[in-house]
C-alpha positions as CSV (number, residue, x, y, z in Angstrom):
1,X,-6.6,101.0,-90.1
2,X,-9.9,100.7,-92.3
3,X,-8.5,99.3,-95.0
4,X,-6.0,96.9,-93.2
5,X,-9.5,95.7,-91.3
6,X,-11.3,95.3,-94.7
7,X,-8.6,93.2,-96.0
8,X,-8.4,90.7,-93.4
9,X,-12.2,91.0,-93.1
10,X,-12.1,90.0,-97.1
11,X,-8.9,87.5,-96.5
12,X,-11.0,85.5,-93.8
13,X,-14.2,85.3,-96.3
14,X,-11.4,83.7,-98.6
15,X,-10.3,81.4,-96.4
16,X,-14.0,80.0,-95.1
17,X,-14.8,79.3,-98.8
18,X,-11.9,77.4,-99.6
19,X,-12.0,75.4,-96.6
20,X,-16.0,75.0,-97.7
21,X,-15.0,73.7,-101.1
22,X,-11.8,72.8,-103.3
23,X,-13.4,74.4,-106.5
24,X,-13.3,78.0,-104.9
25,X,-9.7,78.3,-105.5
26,X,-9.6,80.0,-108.9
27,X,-8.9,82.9,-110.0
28,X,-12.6,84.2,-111.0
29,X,-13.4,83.7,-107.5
30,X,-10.6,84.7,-106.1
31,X,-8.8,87.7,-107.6
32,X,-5.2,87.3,-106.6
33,X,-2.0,86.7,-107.8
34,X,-0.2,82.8,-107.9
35,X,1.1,82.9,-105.1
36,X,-1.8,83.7,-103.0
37,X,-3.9,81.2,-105.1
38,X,-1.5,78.5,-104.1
39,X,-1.5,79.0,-100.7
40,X,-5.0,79.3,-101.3
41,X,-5.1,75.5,-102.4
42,X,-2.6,74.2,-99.7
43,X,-5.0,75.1,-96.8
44,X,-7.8,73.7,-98.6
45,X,-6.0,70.4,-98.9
46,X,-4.9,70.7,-95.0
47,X,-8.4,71.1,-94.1
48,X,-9.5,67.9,-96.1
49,X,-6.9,65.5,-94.2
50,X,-7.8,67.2,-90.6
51,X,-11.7,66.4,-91.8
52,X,-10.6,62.7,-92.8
53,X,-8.3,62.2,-89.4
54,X,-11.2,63.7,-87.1
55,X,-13.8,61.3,-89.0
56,X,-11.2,58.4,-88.1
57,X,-11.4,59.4,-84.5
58,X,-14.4,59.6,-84.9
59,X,-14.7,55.7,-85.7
60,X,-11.9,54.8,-83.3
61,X,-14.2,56.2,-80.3
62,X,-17.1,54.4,-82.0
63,X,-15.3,50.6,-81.9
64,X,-13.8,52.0,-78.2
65,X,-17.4,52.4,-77.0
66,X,-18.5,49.1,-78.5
67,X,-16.0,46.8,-76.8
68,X,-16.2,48.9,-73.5
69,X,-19.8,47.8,-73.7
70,X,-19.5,44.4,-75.1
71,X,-16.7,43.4,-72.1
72,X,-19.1,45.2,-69.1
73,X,-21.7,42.6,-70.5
74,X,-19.2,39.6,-70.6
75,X,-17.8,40.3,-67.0
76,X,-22.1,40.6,-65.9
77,X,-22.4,37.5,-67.3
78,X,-19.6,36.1,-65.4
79,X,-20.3,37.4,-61.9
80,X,-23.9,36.2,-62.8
81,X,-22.4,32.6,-63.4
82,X,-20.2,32.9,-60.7
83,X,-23.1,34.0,-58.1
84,X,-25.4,31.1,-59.6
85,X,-22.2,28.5,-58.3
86,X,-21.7,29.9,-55.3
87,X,-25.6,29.8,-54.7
88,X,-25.3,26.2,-55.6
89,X,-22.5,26.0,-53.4
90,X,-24.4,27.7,-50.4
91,X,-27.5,26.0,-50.8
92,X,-26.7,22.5,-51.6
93,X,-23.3,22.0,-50.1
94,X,-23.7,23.6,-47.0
95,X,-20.5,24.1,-45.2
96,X,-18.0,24.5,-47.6
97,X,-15.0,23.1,-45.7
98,X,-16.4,20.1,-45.6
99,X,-16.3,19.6,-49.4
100,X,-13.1,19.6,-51.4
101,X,-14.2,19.4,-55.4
102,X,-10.8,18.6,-56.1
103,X,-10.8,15.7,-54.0
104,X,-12.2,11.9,-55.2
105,X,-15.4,10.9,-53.0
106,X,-14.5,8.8,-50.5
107,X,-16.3,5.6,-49.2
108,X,-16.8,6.0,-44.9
109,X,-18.1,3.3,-42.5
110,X,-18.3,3.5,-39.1
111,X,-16.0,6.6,-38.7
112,X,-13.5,5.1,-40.7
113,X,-12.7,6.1,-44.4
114,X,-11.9,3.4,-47.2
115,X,-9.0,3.1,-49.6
116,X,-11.7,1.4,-52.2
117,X,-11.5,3.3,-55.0
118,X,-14.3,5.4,-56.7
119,X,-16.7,3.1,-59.0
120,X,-17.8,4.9,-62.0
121,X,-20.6,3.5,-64.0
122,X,-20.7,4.2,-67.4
123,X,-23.6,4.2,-70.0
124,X,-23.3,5.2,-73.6
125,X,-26.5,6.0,-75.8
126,X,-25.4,6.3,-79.5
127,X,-27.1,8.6,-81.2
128,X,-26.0,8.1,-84.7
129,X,-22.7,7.0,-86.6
130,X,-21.7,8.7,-89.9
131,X,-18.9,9.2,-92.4
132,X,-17.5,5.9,-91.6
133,X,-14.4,5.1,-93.2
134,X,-10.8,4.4,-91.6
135,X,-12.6,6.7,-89.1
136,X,-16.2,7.2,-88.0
137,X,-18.2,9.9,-86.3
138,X,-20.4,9.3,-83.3
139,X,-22.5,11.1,-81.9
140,X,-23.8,9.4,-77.9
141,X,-25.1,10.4,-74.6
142,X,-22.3,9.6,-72.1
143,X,-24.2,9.3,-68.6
144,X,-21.8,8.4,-65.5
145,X,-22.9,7.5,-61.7
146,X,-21.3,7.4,-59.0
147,X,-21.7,8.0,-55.0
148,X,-20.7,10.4,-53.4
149,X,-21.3,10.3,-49.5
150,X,-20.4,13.7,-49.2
151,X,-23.3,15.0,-50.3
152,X,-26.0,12.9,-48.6
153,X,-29.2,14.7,-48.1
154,X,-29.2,16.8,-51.0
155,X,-32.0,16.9,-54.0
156,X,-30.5,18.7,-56.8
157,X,-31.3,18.9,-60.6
158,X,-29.3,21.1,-62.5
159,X,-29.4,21.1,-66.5
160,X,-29.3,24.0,-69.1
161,X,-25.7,26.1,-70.1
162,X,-24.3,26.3,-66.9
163,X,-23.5,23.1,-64.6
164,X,-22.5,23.6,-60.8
165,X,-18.6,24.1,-61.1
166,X,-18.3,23.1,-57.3
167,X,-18.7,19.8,-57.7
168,X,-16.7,16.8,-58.3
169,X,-16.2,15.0,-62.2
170,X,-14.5,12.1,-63.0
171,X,-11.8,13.3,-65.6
172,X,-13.1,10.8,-68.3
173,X,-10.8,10.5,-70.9
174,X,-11.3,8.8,-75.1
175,X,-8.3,7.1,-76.5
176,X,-7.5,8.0,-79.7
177,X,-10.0,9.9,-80.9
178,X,-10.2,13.4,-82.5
179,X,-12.6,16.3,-83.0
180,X,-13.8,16.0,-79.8
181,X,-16.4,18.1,-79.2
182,X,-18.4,18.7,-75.9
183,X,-22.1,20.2,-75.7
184,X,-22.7,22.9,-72.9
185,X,-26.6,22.9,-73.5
186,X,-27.3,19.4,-73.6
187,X,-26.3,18.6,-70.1
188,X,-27.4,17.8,-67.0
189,X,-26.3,16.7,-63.4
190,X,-28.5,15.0,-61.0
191,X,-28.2,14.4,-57.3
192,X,-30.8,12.0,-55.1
193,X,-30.7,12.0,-50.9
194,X,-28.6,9.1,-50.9
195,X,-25.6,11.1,-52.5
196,X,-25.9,9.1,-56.4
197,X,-24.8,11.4,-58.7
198,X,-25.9,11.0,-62.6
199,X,-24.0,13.2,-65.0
200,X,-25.4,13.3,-68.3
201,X,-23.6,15.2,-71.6
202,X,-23.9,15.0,-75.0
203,X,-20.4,14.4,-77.2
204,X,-19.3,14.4,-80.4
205,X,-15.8,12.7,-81.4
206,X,-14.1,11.2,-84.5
207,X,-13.0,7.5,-83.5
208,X,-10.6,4.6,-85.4
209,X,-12.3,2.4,-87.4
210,X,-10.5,-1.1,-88.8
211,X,-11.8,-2.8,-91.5
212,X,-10.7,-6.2,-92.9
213,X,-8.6,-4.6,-95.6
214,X,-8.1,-8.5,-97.2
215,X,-12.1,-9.1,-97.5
216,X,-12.8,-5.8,-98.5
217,X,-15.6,-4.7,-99.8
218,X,-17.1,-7.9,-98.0
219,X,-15.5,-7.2,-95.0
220,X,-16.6,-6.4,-90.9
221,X,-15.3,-2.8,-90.0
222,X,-15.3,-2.8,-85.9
223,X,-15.6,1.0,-84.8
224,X,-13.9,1.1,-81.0
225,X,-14.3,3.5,-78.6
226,X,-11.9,3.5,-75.5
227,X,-12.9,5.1,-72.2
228,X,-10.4,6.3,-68.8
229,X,-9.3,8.3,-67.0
230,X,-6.7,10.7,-67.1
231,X,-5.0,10.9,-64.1
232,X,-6.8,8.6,-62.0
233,X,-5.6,4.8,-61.3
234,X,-7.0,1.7,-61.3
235,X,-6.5,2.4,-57.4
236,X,-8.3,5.4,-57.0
237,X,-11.3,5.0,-59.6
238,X,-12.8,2.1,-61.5
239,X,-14.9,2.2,-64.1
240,X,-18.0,-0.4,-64.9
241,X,-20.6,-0.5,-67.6
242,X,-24.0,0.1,-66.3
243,X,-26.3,-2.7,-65.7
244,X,-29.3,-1.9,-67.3
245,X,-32.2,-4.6,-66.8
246,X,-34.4,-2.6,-69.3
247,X,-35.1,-4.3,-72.5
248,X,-35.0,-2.4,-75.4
249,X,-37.0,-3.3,-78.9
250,X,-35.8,0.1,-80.3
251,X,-32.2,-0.6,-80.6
252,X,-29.2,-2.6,-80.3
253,X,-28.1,-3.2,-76.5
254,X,-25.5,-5.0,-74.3
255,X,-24.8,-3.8,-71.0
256,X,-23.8,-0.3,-70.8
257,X,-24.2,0.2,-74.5
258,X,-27.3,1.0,-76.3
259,X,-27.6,1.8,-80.3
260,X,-30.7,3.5,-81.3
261,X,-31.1,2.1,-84.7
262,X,-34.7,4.3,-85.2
263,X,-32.4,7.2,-85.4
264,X,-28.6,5.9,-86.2
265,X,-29.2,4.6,-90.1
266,X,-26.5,3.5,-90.9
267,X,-27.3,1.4,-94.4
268,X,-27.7,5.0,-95.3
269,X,-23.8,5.3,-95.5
270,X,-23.1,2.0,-96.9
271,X,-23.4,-0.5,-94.2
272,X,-25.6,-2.8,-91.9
273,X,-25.4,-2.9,-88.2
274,X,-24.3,-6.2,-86.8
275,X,-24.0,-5.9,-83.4
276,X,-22.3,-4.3,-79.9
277,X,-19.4,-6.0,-78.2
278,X,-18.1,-4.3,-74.4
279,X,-15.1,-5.4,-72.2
280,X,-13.4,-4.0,-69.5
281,X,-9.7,-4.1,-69.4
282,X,-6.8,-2.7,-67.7
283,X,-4.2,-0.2,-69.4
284,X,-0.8,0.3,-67.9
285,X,0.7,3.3,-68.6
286,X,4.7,3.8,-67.5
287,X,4.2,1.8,-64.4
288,X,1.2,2.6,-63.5
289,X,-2.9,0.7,-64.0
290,X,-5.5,2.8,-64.9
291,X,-9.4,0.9,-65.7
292,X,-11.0,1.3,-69.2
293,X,-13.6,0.4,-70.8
294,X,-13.9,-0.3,-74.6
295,X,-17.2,-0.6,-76.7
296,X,-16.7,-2.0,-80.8
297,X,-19.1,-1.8,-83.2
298,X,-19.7,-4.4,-85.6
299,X,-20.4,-2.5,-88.9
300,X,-20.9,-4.7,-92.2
301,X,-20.6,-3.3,-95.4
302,X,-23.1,-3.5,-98.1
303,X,-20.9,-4.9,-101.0
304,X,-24.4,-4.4,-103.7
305,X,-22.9,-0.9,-104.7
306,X,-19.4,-2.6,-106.0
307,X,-20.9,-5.5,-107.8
308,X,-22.8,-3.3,-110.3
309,X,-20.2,-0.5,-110.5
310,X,-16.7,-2.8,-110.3
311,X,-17.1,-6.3,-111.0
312,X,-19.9,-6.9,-113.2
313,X,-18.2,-4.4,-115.7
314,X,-14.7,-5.9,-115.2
315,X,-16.1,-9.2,-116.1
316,X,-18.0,-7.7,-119.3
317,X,-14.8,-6.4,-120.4
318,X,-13.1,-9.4,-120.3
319,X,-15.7,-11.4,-122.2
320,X,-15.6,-8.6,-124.8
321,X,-11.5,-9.0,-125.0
322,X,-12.4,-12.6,-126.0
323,X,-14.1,-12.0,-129.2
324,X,-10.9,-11.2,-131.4
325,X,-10.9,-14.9,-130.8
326,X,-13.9,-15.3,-133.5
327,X,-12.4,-12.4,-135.5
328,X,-11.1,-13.5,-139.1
329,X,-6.8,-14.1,-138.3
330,X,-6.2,-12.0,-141.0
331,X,-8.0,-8.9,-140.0
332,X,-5.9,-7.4,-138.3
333,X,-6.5,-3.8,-137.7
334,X,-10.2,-4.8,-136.3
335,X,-8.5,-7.3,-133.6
336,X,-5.8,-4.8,-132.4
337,X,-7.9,-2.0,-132.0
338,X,-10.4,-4.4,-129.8
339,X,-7.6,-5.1,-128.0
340,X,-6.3,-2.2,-127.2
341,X,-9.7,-0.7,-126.3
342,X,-10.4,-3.6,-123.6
343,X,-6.9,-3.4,-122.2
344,X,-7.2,0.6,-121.7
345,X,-10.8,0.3,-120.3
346,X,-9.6,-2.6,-117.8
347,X,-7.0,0.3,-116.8
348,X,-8.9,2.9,-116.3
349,X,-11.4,0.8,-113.9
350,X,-8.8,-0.5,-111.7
351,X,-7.4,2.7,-111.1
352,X,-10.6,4.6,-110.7
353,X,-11.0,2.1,-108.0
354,X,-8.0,2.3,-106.2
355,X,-9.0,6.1,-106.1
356,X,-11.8,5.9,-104.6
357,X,-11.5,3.1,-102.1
358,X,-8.0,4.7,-100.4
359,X,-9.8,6.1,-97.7
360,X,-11.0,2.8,-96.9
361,X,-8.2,0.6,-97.0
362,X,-4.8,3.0,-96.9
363,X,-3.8,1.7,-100.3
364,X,-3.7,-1.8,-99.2
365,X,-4.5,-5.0,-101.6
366,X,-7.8,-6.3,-100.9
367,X,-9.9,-8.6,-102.7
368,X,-11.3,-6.0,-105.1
369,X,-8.2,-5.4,-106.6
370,X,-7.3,-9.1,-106.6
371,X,-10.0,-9.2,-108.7
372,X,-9.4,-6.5,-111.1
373,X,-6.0,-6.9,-111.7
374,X,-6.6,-10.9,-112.3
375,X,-9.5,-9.6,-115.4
376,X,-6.7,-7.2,-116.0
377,X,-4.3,-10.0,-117.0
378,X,-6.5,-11.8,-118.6
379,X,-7.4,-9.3,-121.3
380,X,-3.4,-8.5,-121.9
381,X,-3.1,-12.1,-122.4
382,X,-5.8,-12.0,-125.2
383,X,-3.9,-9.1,-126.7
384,X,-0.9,-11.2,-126.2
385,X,-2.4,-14.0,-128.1
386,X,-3.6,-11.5,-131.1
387,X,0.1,-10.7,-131.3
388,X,1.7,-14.4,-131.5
389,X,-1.5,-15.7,-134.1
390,X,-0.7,-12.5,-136.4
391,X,2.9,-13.5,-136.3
392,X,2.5,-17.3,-137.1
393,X,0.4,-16.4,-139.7
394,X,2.8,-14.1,-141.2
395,X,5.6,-16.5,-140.5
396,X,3.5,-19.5,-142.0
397,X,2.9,-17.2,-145.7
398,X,6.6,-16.4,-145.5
399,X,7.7,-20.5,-146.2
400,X,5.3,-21.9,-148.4
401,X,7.4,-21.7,-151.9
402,X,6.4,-23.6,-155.1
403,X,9.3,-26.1,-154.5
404,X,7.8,-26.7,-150.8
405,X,4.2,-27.0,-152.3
406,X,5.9,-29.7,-155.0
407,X,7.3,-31.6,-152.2
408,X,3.7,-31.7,-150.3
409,X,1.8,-32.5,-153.2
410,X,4.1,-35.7,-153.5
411,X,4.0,-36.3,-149.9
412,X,0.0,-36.4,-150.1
413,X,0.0,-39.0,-152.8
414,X,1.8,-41.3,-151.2
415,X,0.1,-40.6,-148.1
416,X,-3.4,-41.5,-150.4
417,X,-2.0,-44.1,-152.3
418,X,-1.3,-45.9,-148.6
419,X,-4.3,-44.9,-146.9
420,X,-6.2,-45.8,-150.2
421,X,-5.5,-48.3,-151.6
422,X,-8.8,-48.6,-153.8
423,X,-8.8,-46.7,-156.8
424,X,-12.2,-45.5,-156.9
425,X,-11.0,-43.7,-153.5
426,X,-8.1,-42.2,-155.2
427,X,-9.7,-41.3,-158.0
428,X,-12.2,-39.1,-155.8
429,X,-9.2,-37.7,-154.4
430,X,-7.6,-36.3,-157.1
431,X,-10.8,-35.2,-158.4
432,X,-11.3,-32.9,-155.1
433,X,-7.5,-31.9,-155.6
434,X,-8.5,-30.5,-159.5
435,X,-11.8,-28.9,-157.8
436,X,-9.8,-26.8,-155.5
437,X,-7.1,-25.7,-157.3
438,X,-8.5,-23.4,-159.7
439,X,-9.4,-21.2,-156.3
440,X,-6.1,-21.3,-154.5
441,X,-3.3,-21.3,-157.0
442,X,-3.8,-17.8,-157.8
443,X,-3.0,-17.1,-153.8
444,X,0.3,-17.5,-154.4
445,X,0.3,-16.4,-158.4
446,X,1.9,-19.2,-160.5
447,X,0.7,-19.9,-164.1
448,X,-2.3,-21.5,-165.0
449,X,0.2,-24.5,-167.1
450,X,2.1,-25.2,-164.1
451,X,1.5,-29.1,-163.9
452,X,3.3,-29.2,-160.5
453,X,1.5,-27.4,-158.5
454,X,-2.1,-29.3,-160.4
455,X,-1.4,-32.2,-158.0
456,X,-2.3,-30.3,-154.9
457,X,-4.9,-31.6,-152.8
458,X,-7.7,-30.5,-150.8
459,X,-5.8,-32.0,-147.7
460,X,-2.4,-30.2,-148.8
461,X,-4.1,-26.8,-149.2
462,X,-5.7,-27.1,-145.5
463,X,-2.0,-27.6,-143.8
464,X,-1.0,-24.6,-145.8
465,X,-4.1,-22.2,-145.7
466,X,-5.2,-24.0,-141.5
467,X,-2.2,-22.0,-140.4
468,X,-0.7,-21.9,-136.8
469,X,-2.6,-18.5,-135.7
470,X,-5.7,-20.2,-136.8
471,X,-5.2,-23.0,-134.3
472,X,-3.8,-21.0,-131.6
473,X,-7.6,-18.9,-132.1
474,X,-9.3,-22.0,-131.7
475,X,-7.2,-23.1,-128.5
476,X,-7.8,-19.7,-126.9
477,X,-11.2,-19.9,-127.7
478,X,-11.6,-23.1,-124.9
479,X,-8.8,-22.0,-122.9
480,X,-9.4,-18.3,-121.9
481,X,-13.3,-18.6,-120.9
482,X,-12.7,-22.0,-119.1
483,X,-9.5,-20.5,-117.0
484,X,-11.4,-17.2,-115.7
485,X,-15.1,-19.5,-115.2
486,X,-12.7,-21.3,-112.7
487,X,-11.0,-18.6,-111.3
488,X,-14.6,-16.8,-110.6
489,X,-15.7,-20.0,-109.0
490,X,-12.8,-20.4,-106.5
491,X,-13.0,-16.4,-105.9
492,X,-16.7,-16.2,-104.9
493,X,-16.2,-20.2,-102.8
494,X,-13.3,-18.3,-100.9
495,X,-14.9,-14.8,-100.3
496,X,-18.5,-16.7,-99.0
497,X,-16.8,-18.8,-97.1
498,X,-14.3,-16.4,-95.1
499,X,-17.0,-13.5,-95.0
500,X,-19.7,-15.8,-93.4
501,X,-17.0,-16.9,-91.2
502,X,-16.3,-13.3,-90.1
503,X,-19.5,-12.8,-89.5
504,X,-20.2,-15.5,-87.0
505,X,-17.3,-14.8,-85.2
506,X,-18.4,-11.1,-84.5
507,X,-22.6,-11.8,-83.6
């Protein structure tokens, strides 16, 4: 019995250092056979994965704890907010069968209650206008009034997070827009004895813009905003721009609309404020009315940017095309490379533009890329004409043959002997012909003692050596500047003309 008690007393020791550590299962430590030094080693790694799962548990009740905690304090704040309504409800509202939130206010006179539907008046205060493009992004103050009789009596100012939920809203809808985004601390509802209501909240949205895509970059871009209701009709609720007799020096105003333009820069994005335009209107949707309201901005852009960065350098190119025209004919490695260096350049500009302007105009033409691709044409037809002079040239050197040259130099002296007939003339003729000939006969390598070609003139040489791509050089050279000064002048008539039109049409 001793000695069975000492061994397990010495077994357990075993087993608490090997649980301890994974280093104690060796054989100077523990002096046992393989077997027990195995099974030595499988408890050891048994006990490491129980101490990594009760760790884990250990984490799990940790995250457990947390949102336990986190949702207690989320449903606080919820019976909080749902106490503060139904003290609004309480103190302001009084009897609460008397007022339905999900019912319009109604209009009552003498007992009787009113079919007129609800008027909504309806003030914007932009704020600003950025990243304007096919779309822009405004940021306003949309304030609505309206009466409701219901709650006669009642002074109430509520603003902050939190807005009175028992109260009535007009479901105000935007048209079209995107990214709407709607601020829960800047807000505020206000309520006078009389039952006017003003509801002030602050919005952020992403509305259509539509530029004139013919005129641009001189056009107007008109940035509309659309206002609704959802489910309302024309019958049930109407909405009106506020009538405000205030005059403000600060901004741009029409009624219902006002631009502050201390704040809202917008020449910092490219443009200049022209002006506001309202309207009310009716929208039928299916076969039912509903009243809107639409406010367009008159946004024009500042074209400075693309004169110095797209047409001033499409027009230097061109003019550069057109010195291969006062190149030598017969160099002809100097006017190709021009060439193709102005035509390449020209590309590259036009389609960096088209790149760049696509989120202005959806790939549309405009008058930009009128423009370039008219300079465009214009250089390929001076590369065009490099091509036809080299080839007359060439085809010009290829005919002239000795018996041609014979044939010339006879034609010339009867053309001198008719046109004069004084001798002394013809004498001063044949002595220009003997001048020049020591310097062009080798052009074309006969002998020195070849009398035929000795009867050349001056006059003769010039038809010969005056080639056809020479002339064609000195055509172009009238031709090609006068044809784009013209085409400028009729491009910058038509584009003042038609902007300054635009632009009288939308102040």
């Amino acid at each position: 019995m001793d000695i069975r008690r000492r061994t397990l007393v010495w077994y357990s020791e075993v087993l608490s250092k090997c649980v301890l550590s994974d280093n104690l299962c060796d054989n100077s430590i523990l002096p046992f056979n393989q077997s027990q030094y195995s099974n030595c080693y499988a408890r050891s790694q048994i006990t490491r994965i129980w101490q990594i799962m009760g760790e884990g548990l250990n984490y799990l009740i940790r995250l457990l704890i947390f949102l336990t905690i986190k949702r207690g304090y989320a449903s606080f704040v919820n019976v909080n907010t749902a106490g503060r309504m139904s003290e609004f409800r309480i103190r302001y509202l009084g009897n609460t069968s008397n007022y339905n939130k999900f019912e319009r206010p109604i209009t009552r006179s003498n007992g009787s209650t009113s079919t007129e539907p609800v008027k909504v008046q309806v003030l914007l205060h932009i704020e600003s206008i950025r990243e304007i493009s096919s779309e822009s992004t405004l940021d306003f103050y949309l304030v609505q009034f309206w009466r409701d009789e219901r709650l006669t009596g009642k002074n109430v100012k509520v603003t902050g997070w939190y807005l009175p939920d028992d109260l009535w809203y007009a479901d105000t809808y935007f048209l079209l827009v995107r990214d709407l985004q709607y601020s829960n601390e800047e807000q505020y509802v206000i309520i006078d004895k009389e039952g006017n209501v003003e509801y002030n909240r602050k919005v952020r949205l992403r509305t259509p813009c539509t530029p004139n895509v013919l005129l641009f970059p001189f056009d107007i871009a008109n940035c509309s905003l659309r206002i609704l209701s959802y489910g309302y009709t024309d019958k049930e609720l109407v909405y009106e721009w506020f009538k405000d007799t205030q005059r403000h020096d600060n901004g741009y105003s029409q009624p219902g609309v006002f631009v502050d333009k201390v704040n809202n820069r917008v020449d910092y994005v490219g443009f200049n404020f022209l002006g506001v335009k309202t309207k009310h209107s009716t929208l039928m949707y299916g076969k039912l009315n509903y009243s809107s309201l639409e406010v367009s901005l008159q946004l024009k852009r500042k074209f400075s940017a693309y004169l110095f960065q797209v047409y001033i350098p499409a027009a230097l190119i061109v003019v550069l095309s057109w010195t291969v025209f006062w190149i030598n004919v017969r160099a002809t490695p100097a006017r190709a490379s021009l060439g193709v260096t102005t035509v390449l350049t020209m590309l590259t500009l036009s389609t960096q533009s088209q790149t760049q302007n696509a989120k202005h105009v959806s790939n549309n033409m405009t008058a930009l890329d009128i423009y370039l691709w008219v300079s465009f044409f214009f250089v390929i037809f001076a590369m065009l004409e490099f091509a036809l002079s080299d080839y007359r040239l060439n085809f010009t050197r290829s005919r002239i043959t000795p018996g041609r040259i014979v044939s010339h130099n006879r034609a010339c002296q009867i053309h001198g002997s008719n046109f004069y007939p004084n001798s002394g003339e013809k004498d001063a003729m044949n002595t220009i012909s003997e001048s020049c000939f020591t310097e062009h006969y080798q052009l074309l390598g006969f002998p020195n003692n070849d009398d035929a070609v000795k009867g050349i003139t001056s006059k003769t040489w010039r038809y010969f050596e005056d080639d056809s791509g020479s002339l064609i050089n000195q055509c172009a050279r009238v031709v090609f500047p006068a044809l784009y000064t013209l085409f400028n002048f009729i491009y910058w008539l038509f584009i003042w003309y038609v902007s300054q039109r635009k632009e009288d049409e939308q102040i």
